[in-house]
Backbone of each chain as ProteinMPNN parsed JSONL, in Angstrom:
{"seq_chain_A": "XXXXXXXXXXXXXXXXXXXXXXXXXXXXXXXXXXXXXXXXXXXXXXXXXXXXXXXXXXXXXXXXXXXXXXXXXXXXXXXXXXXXXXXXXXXX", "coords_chain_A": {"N_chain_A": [[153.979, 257.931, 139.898], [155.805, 255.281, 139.377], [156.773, 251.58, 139.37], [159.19, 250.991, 138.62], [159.967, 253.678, 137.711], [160.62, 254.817, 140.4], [162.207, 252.834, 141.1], [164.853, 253.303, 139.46], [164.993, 256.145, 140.752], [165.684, 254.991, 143.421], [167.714, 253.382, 143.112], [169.706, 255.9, 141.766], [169.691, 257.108, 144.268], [170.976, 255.969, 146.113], [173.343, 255.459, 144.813], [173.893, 253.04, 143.86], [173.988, 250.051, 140.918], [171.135, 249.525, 138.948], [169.847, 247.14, 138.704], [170.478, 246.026, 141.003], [169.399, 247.769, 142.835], [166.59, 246.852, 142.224], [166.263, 244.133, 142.906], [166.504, 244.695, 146.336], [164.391, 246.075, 146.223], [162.332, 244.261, 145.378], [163.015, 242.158, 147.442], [162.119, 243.565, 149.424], [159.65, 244.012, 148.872], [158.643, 241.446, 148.929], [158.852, 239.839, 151.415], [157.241, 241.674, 152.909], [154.842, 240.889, 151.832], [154.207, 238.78, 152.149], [154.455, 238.42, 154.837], [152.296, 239.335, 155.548], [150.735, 237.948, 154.388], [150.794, 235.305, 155.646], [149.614, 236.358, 157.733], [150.416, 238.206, 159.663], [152.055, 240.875, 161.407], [153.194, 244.027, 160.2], [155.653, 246.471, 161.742], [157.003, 249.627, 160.912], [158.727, 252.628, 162.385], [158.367, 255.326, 162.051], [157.165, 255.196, 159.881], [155.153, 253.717, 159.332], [152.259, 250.863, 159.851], [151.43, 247.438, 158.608], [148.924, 245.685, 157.963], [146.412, 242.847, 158.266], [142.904, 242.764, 157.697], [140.493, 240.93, 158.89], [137.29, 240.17, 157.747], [134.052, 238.874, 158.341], [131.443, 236.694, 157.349], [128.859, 238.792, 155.194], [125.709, 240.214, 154.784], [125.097, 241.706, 152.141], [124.401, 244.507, 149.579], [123.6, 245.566, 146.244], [124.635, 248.327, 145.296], [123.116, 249.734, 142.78], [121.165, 248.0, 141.945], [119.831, 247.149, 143.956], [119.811, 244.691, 145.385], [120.138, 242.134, 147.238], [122.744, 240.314, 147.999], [125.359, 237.754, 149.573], [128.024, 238.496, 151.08], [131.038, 236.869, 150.744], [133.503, 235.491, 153.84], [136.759, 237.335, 154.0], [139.736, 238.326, 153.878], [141.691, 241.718, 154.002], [144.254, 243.379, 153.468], [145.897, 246.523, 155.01], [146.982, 249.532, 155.986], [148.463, 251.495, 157.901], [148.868, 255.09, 158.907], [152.017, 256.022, 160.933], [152.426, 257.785, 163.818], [154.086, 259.506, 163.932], [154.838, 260.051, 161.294], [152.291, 260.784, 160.481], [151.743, 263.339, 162.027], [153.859, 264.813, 161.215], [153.217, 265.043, 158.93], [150.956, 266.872, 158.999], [152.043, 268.857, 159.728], [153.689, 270.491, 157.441]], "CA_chain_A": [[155.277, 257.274, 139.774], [155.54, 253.41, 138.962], [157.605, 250.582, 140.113], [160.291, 251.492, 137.551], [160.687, 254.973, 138.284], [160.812, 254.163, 141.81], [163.498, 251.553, 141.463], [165.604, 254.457, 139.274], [165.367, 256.652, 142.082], [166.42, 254.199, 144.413], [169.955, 253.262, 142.635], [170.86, 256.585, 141.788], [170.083, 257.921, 145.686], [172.054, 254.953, 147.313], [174.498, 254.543, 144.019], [174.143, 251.186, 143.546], [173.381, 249.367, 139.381], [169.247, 249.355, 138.391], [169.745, 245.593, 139.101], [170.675, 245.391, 142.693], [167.993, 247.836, 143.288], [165.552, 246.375, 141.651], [166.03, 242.958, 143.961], [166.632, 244.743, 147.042], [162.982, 246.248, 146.287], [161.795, 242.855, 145.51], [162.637, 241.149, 148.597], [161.718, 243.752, 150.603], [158.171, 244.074, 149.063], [158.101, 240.291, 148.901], [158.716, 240.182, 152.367], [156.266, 242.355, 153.222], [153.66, 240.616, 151.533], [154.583, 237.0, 152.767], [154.12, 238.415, 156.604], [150.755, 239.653, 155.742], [149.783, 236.47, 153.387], [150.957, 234.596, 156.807], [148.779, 236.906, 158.819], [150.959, 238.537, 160.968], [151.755, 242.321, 161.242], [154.639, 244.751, 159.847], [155.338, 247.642, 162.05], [157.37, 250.292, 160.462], [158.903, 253.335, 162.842], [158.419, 256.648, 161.397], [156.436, 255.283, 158.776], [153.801, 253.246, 159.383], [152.278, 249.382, 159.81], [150.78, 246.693, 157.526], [148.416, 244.335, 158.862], [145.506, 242.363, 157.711], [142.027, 243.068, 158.607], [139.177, 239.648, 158.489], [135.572, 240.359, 156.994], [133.053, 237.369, 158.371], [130.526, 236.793, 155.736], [128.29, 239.503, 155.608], [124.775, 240.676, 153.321], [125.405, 243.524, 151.398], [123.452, 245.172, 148.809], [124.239, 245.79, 145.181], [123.893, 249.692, 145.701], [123.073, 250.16, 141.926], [119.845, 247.553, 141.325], [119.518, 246.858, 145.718], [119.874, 243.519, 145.429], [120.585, 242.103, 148.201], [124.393, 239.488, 147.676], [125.771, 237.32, 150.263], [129.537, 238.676, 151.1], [131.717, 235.517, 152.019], [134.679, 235.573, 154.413], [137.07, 237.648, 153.461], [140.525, 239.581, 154.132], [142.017, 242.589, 153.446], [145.816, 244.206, 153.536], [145.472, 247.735, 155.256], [148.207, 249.897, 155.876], [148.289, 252.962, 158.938], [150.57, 255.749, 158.725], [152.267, 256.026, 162.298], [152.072, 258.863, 164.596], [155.502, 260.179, 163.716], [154.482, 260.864, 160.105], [151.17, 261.597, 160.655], [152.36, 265.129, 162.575], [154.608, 265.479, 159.91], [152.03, 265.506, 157.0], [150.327, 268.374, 159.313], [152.867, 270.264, 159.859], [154.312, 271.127, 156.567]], "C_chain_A": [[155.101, 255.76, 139.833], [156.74, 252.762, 139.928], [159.333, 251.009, 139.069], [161.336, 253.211, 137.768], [160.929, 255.119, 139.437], [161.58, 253.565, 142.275], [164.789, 252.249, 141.077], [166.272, 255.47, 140.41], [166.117, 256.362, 142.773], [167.517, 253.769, 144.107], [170.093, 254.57, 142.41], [170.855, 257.617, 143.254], [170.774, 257.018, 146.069], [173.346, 254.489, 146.077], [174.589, 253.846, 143.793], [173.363, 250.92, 141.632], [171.486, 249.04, 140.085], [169.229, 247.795, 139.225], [169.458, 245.046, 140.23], [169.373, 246.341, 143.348], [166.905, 247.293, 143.421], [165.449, 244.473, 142.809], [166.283, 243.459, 145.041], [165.071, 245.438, 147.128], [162.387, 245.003, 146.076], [161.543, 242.211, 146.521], [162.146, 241.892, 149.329], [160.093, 243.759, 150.335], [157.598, 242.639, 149.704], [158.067, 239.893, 150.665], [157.641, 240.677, 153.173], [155.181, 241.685, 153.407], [153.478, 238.988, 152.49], [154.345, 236.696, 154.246], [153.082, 238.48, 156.819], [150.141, 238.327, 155.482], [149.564, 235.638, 154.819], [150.165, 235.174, 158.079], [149.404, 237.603, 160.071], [151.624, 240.772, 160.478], [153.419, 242.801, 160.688], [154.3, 246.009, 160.554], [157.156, 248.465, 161.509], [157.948, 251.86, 161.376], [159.115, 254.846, 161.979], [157.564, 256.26, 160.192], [155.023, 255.065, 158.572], [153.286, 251.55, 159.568], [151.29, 249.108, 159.044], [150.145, 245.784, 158.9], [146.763, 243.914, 157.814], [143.828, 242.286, 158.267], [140.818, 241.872, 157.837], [137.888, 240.679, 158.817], [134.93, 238.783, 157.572], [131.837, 238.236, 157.362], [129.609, 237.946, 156.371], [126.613, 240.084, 154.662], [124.943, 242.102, 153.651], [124.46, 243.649, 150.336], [124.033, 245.829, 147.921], [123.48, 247.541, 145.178], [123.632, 249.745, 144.144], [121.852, 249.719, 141.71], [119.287, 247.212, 143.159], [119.197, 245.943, 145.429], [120.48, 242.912, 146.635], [121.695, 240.522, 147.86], [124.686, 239.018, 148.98], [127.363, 237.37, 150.084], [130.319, 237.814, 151.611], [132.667, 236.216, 153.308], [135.872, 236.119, 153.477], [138.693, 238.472, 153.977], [141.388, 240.73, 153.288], [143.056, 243.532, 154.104], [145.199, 245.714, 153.954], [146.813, 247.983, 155.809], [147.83, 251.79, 157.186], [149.082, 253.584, 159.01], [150.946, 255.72, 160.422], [152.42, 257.319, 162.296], [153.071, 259.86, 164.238], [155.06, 261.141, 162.589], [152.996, 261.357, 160.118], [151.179, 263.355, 160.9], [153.179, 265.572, 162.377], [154.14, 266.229, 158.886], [151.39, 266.775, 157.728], [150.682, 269.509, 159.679], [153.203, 271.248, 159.047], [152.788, 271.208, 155.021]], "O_chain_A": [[154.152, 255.228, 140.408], [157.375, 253.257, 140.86], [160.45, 251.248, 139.527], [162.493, 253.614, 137.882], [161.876, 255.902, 139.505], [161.863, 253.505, 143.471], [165.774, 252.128, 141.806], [167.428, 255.599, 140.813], [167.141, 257.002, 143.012], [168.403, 253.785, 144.96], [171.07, 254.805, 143.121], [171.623, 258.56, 143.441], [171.653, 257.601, 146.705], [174.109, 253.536, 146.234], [175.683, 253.612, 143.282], [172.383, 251.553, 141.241], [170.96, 248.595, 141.106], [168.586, 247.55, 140.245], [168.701, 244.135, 140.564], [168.542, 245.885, 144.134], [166.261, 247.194, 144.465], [164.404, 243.986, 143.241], [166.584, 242.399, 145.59], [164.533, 245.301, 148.227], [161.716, 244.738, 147.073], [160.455, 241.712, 146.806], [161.519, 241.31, 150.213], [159.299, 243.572, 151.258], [156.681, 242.48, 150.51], [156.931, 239.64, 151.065], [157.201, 240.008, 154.107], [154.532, 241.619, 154.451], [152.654, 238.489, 153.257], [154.146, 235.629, 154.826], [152.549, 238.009, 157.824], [149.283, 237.749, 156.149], [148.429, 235.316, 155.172], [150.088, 234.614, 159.173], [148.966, 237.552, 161.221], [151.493, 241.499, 159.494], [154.463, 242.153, 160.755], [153.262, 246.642, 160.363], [158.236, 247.916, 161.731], [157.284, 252.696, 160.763], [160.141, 255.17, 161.38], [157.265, 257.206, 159.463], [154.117, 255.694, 158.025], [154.263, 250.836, 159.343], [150.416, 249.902, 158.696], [150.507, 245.424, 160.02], [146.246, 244.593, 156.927], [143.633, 241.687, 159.324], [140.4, 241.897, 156.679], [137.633, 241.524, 159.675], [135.392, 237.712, 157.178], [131.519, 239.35, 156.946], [129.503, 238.146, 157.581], [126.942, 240.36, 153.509], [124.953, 242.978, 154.515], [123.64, 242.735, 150.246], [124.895, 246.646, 148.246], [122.296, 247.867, 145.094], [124.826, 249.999, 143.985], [121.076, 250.58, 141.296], [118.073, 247.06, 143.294], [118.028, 245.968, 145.043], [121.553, 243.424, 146.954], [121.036, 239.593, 147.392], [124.306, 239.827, 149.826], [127.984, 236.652, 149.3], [130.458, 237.79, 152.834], [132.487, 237.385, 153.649], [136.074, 235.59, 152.384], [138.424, 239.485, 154.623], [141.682, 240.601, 152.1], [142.817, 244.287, 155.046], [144.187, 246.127, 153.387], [147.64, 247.111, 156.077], [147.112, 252.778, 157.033], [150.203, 253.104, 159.18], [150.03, 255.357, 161.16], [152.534, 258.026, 161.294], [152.78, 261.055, 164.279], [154.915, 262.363, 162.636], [152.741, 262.472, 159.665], [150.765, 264.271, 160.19], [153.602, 266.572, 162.958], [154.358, 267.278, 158.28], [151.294, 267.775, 157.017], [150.165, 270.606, 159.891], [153.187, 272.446, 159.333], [153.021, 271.776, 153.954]]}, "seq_chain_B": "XXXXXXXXXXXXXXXXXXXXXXXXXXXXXXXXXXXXXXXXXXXXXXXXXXXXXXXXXXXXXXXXXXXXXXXXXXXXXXXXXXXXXXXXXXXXXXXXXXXXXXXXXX", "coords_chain_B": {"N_chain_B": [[154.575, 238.449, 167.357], [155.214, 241.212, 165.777], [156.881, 241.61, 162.49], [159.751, 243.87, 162.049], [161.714, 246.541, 160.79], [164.072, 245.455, 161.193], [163.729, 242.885, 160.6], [163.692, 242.856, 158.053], [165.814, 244.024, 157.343], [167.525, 241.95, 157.812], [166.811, 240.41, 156.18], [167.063, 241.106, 153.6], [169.727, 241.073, 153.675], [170.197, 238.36, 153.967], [169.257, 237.526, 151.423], [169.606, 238.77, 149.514], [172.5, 239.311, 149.755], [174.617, 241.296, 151.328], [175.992, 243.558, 153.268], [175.199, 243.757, 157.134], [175.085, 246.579, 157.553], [175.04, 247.803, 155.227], [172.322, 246.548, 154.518], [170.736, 247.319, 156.146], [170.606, 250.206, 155.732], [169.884, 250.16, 153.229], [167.104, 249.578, 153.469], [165.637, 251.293, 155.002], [166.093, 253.421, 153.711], [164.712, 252.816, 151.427], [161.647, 253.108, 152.683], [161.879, 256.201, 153.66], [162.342, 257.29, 150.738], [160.02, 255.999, 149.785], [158.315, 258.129, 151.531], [159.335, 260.359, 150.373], [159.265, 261.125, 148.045], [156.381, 260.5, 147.458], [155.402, 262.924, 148.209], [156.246, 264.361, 146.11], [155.686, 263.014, 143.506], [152.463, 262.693, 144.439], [151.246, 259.7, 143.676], [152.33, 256.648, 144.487], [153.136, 253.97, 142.587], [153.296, 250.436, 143.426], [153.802, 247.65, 141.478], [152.223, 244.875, 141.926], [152.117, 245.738, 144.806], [150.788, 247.836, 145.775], [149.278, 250.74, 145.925], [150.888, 253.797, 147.043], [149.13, 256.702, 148.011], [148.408, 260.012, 148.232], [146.619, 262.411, 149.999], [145.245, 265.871, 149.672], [143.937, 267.483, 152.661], [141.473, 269.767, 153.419], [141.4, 272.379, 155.848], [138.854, 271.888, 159.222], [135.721, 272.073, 160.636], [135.744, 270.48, 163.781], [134.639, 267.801, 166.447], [135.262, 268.243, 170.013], [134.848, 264.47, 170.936], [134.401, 264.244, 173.669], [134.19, 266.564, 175.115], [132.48, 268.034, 173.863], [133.171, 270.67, 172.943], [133.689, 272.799, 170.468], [136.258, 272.656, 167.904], [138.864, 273.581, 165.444], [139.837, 272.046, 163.225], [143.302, 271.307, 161.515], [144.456, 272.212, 158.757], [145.451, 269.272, 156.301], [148.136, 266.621, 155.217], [147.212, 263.548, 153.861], [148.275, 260.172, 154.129], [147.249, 257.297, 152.339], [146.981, 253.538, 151.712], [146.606, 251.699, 148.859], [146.031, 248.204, 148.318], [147.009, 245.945, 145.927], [145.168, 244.773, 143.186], [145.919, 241.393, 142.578], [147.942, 240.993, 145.231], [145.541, 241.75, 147.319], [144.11, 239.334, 146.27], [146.202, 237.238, 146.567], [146.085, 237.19, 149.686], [143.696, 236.598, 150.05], [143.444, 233.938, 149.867], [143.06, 232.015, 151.332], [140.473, 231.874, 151.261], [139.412, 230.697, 149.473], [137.072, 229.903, 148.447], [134.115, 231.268, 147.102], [134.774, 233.923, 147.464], [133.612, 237.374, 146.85], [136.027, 238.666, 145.611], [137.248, 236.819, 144.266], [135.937, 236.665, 141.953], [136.538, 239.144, 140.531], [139.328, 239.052, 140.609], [140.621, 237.789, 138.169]], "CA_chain_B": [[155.541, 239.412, 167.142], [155.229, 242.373, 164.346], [157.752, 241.81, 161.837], [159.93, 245.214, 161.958], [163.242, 246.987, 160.016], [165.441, 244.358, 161.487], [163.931, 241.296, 160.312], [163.23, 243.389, 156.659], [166.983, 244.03, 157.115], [167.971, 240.412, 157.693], [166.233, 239.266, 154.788], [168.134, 241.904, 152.651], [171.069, 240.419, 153.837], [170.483, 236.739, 153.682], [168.505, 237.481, 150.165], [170.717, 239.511, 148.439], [173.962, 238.857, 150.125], [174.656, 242.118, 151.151], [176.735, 243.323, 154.676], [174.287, 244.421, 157.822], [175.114, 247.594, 157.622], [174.724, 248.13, 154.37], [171.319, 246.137, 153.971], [169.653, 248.796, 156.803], [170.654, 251.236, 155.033], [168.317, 250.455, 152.206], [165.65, 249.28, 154.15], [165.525, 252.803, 155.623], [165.995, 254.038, 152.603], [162.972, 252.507, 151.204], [161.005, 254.317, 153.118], [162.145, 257.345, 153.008], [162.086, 257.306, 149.181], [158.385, 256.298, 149.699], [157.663, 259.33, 151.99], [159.783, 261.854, 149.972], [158.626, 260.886, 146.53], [154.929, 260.253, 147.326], [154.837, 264.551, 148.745], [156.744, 264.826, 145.043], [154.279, 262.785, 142.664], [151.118, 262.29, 144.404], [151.296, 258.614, 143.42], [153.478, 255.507, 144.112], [152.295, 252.647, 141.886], [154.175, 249.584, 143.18], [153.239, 246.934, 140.983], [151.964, 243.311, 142.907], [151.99, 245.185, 146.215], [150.226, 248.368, 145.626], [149.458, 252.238, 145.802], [150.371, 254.736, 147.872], [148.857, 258.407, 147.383], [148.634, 261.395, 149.457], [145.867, 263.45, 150.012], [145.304, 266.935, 150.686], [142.501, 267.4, 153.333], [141.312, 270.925, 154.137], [140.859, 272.349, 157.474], [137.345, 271.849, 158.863], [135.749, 272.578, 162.151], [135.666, 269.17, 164.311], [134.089, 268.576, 167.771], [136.014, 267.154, 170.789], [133.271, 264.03, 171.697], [134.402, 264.301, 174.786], [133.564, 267.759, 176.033], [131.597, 268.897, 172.931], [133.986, 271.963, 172.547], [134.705, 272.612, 168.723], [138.134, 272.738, 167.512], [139.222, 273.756, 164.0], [141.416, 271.185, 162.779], [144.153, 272.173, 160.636], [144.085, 271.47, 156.957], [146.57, 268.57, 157.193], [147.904, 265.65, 154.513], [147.34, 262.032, 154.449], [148.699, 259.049, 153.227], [146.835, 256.242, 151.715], [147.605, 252.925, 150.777], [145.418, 251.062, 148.196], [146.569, 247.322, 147.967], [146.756, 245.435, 144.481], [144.199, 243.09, 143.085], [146.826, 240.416, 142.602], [148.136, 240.936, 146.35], [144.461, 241.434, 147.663], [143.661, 238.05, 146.069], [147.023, 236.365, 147.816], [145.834, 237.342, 151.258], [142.453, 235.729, 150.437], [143.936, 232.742, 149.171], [142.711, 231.001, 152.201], [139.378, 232.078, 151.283], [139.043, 230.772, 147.982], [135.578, 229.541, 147.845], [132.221, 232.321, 148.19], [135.026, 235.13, 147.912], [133.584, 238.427, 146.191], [137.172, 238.733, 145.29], [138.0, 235.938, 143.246], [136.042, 237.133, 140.137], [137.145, 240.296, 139.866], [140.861, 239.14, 140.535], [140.897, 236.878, 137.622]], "C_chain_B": [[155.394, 239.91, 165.684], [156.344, 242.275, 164.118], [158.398, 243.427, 161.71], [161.322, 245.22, 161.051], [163.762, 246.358, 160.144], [165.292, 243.418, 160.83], [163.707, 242.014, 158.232], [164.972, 243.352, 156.431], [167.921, 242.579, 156.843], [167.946, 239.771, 156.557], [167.218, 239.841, 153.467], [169.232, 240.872, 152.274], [171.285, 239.439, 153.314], [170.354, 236.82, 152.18], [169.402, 237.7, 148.776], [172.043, 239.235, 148.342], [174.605, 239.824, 150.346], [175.249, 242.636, 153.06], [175.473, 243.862, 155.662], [173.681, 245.71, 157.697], [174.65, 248.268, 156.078], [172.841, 248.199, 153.718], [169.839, 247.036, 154.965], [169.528, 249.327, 156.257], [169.775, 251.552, 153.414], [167.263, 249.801, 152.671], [164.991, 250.9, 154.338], [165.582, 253.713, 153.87], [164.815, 254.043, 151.594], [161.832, 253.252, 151.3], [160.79, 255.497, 153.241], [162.071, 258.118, 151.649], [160.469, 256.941, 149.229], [157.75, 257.928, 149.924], [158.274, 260.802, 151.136], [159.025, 262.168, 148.384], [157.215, 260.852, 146.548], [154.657, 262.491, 147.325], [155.401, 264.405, 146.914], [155.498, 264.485, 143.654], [153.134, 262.632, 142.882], [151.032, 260.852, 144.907], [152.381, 257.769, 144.045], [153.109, 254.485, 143.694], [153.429, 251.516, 142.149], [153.542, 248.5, 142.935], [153.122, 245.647, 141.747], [151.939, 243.524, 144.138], [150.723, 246.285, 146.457], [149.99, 249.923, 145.567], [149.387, 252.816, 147.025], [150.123, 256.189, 147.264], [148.563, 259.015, 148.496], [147.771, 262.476, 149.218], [145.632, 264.376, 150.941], [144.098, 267.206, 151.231], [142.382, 269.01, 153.875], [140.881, 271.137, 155.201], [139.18, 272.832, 157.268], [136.852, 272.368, 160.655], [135.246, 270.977, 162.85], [135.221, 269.809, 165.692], [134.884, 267.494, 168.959], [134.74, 265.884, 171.875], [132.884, 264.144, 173.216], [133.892, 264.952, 176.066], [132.555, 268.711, 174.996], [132.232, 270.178, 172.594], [134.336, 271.732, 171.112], [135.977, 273.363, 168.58], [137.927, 273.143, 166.025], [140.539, 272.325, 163.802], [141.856, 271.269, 161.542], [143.797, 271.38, 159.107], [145.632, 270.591, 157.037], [146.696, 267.259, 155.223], [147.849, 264.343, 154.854], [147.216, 261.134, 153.524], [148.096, 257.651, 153.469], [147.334, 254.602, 151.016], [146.324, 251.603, 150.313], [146.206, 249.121, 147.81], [146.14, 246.836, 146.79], [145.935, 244.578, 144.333], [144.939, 241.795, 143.269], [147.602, 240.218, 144.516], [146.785, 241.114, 147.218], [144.149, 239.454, 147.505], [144.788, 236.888, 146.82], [146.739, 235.947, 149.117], [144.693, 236.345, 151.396], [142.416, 234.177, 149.676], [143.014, 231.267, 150.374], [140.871, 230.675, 151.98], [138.411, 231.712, 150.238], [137.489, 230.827, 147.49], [134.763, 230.937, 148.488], [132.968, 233.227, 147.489], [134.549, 235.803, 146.602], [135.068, 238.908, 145.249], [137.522, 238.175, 144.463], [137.634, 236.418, 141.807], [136.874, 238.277, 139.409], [138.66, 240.327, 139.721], [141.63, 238.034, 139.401], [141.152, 237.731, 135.989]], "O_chain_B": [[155.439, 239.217, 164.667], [157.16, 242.618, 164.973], [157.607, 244.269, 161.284], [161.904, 244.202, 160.675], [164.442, 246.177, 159.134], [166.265, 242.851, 160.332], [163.603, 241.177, 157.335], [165.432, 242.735, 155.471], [168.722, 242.301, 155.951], [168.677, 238.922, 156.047], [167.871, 239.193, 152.649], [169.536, 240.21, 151.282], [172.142, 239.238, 152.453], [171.237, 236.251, 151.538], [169.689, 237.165, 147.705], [172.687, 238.987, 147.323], [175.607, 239.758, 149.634], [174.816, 241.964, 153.996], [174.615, 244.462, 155.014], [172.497, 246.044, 157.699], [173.899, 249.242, 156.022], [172.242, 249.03, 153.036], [168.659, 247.261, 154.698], [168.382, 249.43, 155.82], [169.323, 252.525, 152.811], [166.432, 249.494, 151.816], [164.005, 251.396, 153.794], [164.855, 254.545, 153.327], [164.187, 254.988, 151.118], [161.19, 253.849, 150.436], [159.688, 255.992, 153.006], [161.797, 259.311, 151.519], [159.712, 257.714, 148.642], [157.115, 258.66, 149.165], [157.824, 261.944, 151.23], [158.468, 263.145, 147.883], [156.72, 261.234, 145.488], [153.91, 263.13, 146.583], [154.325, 264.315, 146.324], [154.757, 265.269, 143.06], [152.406, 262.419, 141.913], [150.828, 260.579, 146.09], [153.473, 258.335, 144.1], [152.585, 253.8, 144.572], [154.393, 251.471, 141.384], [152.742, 248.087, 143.775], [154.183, 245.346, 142.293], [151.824, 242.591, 144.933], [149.76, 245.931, 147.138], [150.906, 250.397, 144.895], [148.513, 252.687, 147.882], [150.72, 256.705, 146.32], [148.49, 258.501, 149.612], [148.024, 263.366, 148.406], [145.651, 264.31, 152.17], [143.121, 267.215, 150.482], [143.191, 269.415, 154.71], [140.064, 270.381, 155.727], [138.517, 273.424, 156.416], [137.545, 272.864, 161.543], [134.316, 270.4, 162.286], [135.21, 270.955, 166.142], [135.045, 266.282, 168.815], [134.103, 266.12, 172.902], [131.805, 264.15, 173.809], [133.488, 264.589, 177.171], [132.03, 269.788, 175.277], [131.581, 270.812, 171.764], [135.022, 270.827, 170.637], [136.458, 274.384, 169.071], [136.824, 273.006, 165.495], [141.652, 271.99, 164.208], [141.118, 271.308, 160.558], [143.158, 270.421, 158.674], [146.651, 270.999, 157.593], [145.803, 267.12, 154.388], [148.307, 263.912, 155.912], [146.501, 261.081, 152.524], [148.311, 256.962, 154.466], [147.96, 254.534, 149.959], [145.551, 250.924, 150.99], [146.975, 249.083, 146.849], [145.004, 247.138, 146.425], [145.802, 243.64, 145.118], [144.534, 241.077, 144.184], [147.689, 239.049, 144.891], [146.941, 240.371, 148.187], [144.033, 238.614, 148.397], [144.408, 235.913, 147.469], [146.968, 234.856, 149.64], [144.545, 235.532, 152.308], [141.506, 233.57, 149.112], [142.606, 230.124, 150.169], [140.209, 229.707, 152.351], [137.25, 232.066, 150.035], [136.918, 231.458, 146.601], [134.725, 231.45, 149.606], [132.256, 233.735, 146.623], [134.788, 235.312, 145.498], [134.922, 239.516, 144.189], [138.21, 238.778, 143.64], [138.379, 236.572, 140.839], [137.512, 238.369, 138.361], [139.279, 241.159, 139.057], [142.75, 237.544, 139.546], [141.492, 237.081, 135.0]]}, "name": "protein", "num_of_chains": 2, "seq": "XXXXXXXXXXXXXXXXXXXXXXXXXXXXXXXXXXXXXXXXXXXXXXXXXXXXXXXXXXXXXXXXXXXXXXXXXXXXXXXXXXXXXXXXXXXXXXXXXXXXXXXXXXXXXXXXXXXXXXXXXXXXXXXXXXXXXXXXXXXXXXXXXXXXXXXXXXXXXXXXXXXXXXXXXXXXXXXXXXXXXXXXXXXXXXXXXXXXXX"}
């Protein structure tokens, strides 16, 4: 499913025009992203939290020719489901 | 302080222009439409922030490290989320120079 069919969904479960969906998904992704970009965490109840996880430089190894590459500094958006849904997904 | 529903709700509000009550109500909704729709397609491709998918994991036999007793643990699902190159490369904006990242996000 895409961003499109996703945004469909979302106006005709809450009733509202494609339009107003479509920016009330906007800000909230943008949002989202803007807390992480800023480094700080999103926690989510029943769903789950965003947060950002730092890489210091590191040597790695091109697993294909083993070359050995110098990995800079680095971060990376990660996302945990919370406990709620977790022992949801194993229930059903 | 972890940004939560309220301040996602706020922003609704201020953003959109939209009453309190109303602008929870698709916050929450949001989510929900993530978790109901992801069990439905598999997939959620949201473009610039990223994917979630849902995989099914079969039960296996696990060991508790604690007391070494093995357990079966159930065959269970779990949800994934893969962030976008374009939002990957935001985060490491700070990082510009060296990063492994930059080529491939160009």
């Amino acid at each position: 499913m895409n961003k499109a069919q996703f945004t469909e969904k979302f106006a005709s479960k809450n009733n509202i025009p494609i339009k107003l969906a479509d920016r009330i998904i906007d800000t909230i992704i943008n949002e989202i992203k803007e807390t992480l970009i800023q480094g700080k965490r999103i926690e989510i109840r029943g769903f789950g939290s965003f947060f950002v996880k730092e890489y210091d430089t590191y040597t790695g190894r091109n697993p294909k020719t083993g070359e050995k590459i110098e990995v800079g500094k680095k971060a990376v958006p990660q996302f945990k489901v919370s406990k709620i849904y977790k022992n949801d997904l194993v229930e059903d | 302080m972890a940004l939560t529903r309220a301040n996602l709700t706020s922003k609704v509000r201020s953003k959109v222009g939209l009453p309190t009550a109303e602008s929870a109500q698709y916050v929450d909704s949001f989510f929900e439409l993530i978790k109901s729709e992801i069990e439905e397609a598999g997939t959620i491709k949201l473009n610039g922030f990223g994917n979630f998918t849902i995989k099914e994991k079969k039960a296996r036999k696990g060991r508790n490290p604690q007391t070494g007793e093995t357990i079966i643990i159930s065959e269970r699902k779990v949800v994934k989320f893969k962030p976008s190159v374009v939002f990957k490369s935001e985060v490491n904006k700070k990082y510009k120079n060296g990063s492994s990242d930059k080529q491939r996000s160009r």
